[in-house]
BAFI-3210 file (N, C-alpha, C; in Angstrom, 3 decimals, decimal comma, padded with zeros to 6 digits):
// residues 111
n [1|2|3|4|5|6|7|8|9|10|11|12|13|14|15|16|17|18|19|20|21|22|23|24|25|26|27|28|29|30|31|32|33|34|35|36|37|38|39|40|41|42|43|44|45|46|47|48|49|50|51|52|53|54|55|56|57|58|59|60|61|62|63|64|65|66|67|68|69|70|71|72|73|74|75|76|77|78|79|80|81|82|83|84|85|86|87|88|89|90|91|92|93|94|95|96|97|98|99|100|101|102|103|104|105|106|107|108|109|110|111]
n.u [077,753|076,846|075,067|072,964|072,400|071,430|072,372|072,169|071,962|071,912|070,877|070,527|070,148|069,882|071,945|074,261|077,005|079,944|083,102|085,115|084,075|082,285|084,486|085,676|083,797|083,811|086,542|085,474|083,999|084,704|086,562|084,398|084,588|086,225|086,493|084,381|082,026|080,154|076,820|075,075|074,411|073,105|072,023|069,846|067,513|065,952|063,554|061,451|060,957|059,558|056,726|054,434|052,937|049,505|047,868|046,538|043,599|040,583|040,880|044,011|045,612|047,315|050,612|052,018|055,740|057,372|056,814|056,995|056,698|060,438|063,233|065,037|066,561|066,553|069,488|070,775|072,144|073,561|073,718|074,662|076,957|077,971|079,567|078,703|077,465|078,989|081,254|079,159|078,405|081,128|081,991|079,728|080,327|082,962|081,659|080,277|081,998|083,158|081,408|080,784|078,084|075,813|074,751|072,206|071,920|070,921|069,413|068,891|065,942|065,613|064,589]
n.v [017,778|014,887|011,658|009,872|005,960|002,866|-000,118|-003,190|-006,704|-009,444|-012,572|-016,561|-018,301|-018,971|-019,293|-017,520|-014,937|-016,332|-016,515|-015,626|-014,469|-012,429|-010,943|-009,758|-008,085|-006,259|-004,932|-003,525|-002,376|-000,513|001,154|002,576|004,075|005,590|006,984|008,424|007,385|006,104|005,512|004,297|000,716|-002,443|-006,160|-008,558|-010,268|-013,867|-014,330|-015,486|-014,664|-012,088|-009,949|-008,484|-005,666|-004,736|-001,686|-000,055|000,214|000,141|-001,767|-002,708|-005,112|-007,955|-009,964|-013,228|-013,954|-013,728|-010,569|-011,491|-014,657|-016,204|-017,308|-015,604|-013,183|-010,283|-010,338|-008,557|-004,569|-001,882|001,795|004,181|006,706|008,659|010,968|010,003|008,247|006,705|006,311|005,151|002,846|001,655|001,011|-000,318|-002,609|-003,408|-003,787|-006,634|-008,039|-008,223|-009,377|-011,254|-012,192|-011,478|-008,320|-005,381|-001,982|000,691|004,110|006,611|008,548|011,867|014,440]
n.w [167,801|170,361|169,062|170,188|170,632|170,402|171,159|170,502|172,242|170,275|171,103|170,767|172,848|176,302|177,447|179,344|179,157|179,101|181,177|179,868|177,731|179,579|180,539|178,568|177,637|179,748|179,305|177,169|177,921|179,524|177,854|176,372|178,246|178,696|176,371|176,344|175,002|176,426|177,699|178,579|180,299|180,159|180,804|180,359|181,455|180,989|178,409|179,247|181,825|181,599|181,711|179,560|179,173|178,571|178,696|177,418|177,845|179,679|182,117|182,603|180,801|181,615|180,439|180,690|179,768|176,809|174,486|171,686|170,333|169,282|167,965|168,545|170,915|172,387|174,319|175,949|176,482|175,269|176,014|173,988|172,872|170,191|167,389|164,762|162,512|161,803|163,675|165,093|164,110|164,432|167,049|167,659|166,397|167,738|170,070|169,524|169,112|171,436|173,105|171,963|170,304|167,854|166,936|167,096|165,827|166,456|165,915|168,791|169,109|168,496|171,359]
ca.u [076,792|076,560|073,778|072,493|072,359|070,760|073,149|071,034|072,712|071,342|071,391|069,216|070,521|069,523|073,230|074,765|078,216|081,170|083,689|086,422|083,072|082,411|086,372|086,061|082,887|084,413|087,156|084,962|083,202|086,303|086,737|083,668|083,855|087,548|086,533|083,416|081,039|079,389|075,912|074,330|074,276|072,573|072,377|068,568|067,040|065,826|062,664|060,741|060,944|059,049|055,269|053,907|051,355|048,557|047,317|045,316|041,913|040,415|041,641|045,274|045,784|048,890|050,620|053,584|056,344|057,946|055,777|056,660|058,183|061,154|064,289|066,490|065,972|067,536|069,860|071,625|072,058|074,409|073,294|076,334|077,180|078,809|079,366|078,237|076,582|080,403|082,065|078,336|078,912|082,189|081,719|078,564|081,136|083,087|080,508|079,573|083,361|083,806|080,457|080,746|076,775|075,450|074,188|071,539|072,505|069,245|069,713|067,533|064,965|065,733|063,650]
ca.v [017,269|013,592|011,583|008,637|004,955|001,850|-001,432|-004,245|-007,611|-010,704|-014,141|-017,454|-019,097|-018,654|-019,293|-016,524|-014,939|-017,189|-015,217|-014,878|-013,414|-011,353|-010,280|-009,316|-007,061|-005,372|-004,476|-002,536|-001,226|000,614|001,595|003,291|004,982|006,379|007,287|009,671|006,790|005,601|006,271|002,736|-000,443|-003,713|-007,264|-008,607|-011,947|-014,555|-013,954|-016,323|-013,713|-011,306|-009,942|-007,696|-005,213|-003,853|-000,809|000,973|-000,003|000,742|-002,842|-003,255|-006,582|-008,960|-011,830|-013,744|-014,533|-012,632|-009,808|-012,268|-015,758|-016,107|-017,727|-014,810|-012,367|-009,070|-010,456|-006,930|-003,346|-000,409|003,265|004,853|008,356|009,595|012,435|010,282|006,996|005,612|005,809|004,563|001,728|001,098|000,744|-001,721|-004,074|-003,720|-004,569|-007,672|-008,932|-008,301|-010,153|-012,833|-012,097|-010,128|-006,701|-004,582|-000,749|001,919|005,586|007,347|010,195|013,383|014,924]
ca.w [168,758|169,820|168,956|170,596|170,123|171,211|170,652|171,303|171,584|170,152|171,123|170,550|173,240|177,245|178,053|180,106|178,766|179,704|182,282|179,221|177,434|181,032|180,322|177,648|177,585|180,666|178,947|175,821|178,735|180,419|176,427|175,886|179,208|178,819|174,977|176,286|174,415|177,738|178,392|180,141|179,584|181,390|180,866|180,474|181,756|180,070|178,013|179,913|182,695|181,036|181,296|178,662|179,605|177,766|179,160|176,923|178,004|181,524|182,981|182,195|181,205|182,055|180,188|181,056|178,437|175,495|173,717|170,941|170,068|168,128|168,251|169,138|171,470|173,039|176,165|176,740|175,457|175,500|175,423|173,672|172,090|169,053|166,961|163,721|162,537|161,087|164,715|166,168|163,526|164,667|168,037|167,359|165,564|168,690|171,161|168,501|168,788|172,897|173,872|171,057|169,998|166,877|167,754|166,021|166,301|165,912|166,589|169,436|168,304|169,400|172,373]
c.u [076,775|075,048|073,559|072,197|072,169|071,626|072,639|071,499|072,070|071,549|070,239|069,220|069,862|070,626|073,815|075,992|079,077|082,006|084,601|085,018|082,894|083,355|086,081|085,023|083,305|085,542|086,169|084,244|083,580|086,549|085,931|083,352|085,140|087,618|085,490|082,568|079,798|078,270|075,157|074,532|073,931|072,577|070,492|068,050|066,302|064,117|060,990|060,273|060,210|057,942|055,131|052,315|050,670|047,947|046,589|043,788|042,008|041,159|043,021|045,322|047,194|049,607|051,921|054,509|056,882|056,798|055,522|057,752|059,153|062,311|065,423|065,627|066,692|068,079|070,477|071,191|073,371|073,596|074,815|076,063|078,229|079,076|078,628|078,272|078,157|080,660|080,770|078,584|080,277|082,291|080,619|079,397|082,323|082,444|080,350|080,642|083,575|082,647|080,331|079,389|076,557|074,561|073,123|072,317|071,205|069,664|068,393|066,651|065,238|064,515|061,763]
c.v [015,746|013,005|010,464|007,057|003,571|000,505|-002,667|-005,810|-008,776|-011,869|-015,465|-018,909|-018,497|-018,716|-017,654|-016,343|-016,139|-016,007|-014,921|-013,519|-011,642|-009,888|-009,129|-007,885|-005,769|-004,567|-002,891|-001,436|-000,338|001,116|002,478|004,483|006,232|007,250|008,254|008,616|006,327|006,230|005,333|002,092|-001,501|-004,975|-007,572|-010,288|-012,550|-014,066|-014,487|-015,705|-012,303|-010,863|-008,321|-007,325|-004,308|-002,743|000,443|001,237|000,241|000,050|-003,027|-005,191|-007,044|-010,098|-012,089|-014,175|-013,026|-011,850|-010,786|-013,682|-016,037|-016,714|-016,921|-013,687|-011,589|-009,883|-009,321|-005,778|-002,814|000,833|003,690|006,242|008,342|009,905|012,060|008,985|006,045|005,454|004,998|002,791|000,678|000,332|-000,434|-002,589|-004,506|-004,372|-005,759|-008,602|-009,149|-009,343|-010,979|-012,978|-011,081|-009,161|-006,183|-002,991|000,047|003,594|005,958|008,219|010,877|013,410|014,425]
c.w [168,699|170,010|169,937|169,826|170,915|170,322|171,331|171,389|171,736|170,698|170,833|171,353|175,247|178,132|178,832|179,355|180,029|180,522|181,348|178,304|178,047|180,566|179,517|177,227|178,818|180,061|177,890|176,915|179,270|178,958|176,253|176,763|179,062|177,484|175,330|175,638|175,156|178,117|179,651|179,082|180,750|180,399|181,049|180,751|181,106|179,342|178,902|181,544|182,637|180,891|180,512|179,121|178,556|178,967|178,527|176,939|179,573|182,047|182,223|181,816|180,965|181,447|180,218|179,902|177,643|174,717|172,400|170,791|168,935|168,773|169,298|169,700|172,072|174,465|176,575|176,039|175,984|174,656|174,721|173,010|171,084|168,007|165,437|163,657|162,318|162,877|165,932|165,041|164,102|166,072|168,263|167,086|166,668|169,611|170,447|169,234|170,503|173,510|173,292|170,698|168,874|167,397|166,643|166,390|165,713|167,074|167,476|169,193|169,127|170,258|172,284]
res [x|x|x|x|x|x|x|x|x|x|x|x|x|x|x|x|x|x|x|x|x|x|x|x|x|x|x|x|x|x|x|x|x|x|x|x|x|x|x|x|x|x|x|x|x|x|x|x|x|x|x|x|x|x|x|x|x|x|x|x|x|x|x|x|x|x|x|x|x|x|x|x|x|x|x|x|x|x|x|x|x|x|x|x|x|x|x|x|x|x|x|x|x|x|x|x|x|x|x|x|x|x|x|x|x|x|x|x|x|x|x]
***
């Protein structure tokens, strides 16, 4: 059975990939799709773009900005699949090397 996996990729910069960057993530991406690894993946805008909502009280409330501040912050992801944490490892250290950014890697919870 495969499992799930959230590859989250860092950066601490607001720069956009470069187009050999681009390249090069396109490539892993035609990789993960021809390998069965492919579940999604997007590209996320700058943090500064960002409102965080509270909604646990009657009035929702609204605030603009990052949930929190910090240097580095998620600019992408990939969903990916498979069959065991070494080849979801492996694949993380891929994604790391094709987008030129360090990655976190965290498994999904079942149902």
């Amino acid at each position: 059975m495969m499992a799930q996996y959230l590859i989250s990729v860092l950066t601490d910069t607001t720069d956009t990939a470069t187009a050999d960057e681009m390249a090069a993530i396109d490539v892993f991406n035609e990789q993960l799709l021809a390998d069965g690894h492919w579940v999604f993946a997007g590209g996320l805008a700058s943090p500064s773009t960002a409102t965080v909502i509270d909604g646990r009280e009657e009035d929702a409330v609204f605030t603009d900005g990052p949930y929190v501040e910090t240097k580095e912050y998620v600019a992408g992801f990939w969903i990916i699949q498979a069959p065991h944490l070494d080849v979801a490892l492996r694949l993380a250290t891929l994604g790391s090397k094709h987008c030129n950014r360090r990655v976190e890697l965290r498994p999904l919870l079942d149902g």
